[in-house]
N, C-alpha and C positions, 0 to 999 in steps of 0.2 A: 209660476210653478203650479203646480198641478198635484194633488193627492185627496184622502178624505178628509170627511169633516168630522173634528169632534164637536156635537154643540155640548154647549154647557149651560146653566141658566145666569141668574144675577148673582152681583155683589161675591164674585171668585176675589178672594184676597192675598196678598202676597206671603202670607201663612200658608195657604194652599198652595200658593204657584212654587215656595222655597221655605219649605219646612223648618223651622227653628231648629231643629235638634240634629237637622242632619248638616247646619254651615258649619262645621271644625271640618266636616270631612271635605270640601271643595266643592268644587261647581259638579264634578261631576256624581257626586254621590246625593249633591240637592236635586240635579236631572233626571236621576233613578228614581227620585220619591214625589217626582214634581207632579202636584194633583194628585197624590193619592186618596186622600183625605174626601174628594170632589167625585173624583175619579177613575178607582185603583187601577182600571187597565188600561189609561193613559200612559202612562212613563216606560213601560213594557212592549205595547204594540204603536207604539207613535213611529213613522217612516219620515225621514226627509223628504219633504214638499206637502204634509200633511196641515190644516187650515186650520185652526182653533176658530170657531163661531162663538160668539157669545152674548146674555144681554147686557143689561145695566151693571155702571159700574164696576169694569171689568179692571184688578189692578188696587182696588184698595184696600189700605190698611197702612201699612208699615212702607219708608222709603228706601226697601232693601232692592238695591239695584238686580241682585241674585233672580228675583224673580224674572224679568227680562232676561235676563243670559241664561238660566232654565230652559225657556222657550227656543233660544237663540241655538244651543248647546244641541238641543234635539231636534234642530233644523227643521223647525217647522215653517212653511212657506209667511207667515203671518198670523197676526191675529185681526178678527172683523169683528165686531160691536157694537152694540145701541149705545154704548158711550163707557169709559174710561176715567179711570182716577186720574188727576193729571200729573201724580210723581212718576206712577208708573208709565204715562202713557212718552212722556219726555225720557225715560230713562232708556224704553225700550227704542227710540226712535239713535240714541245714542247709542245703543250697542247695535243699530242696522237689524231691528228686527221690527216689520211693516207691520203699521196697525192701524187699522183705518174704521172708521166709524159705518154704520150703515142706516140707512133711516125705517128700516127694516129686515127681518130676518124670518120673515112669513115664507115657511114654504122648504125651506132648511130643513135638512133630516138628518139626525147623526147618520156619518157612513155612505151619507153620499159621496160621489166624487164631485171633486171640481174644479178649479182651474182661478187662481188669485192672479189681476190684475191689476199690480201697487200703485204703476203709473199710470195708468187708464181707471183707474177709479171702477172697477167692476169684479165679481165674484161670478164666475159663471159654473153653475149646474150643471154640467156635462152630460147627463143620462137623463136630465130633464130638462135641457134646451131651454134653462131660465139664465138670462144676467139680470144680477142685482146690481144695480146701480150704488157704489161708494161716495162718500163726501170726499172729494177732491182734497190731495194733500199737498198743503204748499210748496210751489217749486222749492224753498231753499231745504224744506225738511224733507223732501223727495231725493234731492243731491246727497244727503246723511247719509241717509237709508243706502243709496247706489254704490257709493263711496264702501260700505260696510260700517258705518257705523262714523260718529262723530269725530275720535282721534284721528281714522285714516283719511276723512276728507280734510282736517285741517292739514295734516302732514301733505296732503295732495297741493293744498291750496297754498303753503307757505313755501313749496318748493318750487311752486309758481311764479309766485312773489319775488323769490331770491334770483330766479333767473333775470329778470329786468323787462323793461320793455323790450318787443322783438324788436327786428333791422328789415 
């Protein structure tokens, strides 16, 4: 998918990504306020296929799954990072929302455009004809993600199961 980049710096926490005070009102009222705290004109001008960039420890704090489905909710193409909490980093891969590590993010500019390749492991720069290379995500947590998220793969993969060996 293809949109801009928010970067953001380190240690973004799931307070930030799904606000305490706004979970009574549902996902979509946490999605309205997601990053404001970090942020404020994230939750307002965020478009579907747009890339969360980010550094360290992206995702900690609290193992409020909210946080991922935040992200998930406001269709953002992915999140990239010099590394991740690992509640949130499993949470978000269970609700089908790519996140993939980068060994770098030199060069990154909030507002670039770019272009997220989940299963090719690359981030590519569009207006600056950079790909950053991604840390490869294992085939079986790449099938999640494809799938939409961990229920709809199992529900894929058990109605597989029920049909039997083919003929």
């Amino acid at each position: 998918m293809s949109g801009r980049i928010f970067l953001l710096g380190d240690d973004i926490d799931t307070d930030q990504l799904a606000p305490g005070q706004y979970m009574r009102g549902g996902i979509e009222a946490i999605a309205a306020h997601c990053l404001e705290a970090a942020r404020p004109d994230f939750a307002p001008s965020v478009q579907p296929g747009d890339i969360v960039v980010a550094g360290r420890n992206f995702g900690a704090g609290s193992s409020r799954e909210q946080a991922a489905e935040a992200l998930r909710h406001l269709q953002v193409a992915g999140v990239v990072a010099l590394s991740f909490a690992g509640i949130f980093y499993r949470n978000a891969i269970n609700l089908g929302l790519p996140v993939l590590i980068a060994p770098s993010i030199d060069g990154v500019v909030d507002g670039d455009l770019a272009t997220l390749d989940a299963d090719g492991g690359v981030l590519q720069l569009t207006a600056k004809g950079i790909a950053l290379p991604l840390d490869p995500m294992p085939e079986n947590l790449r099938a999640i993600i494809q799938a939409g998220g961990l229920v709809p793969y199992l529900k894929k993969r058990f109605a597989a199961d029920d049909k039997g060996p083919s003929q």
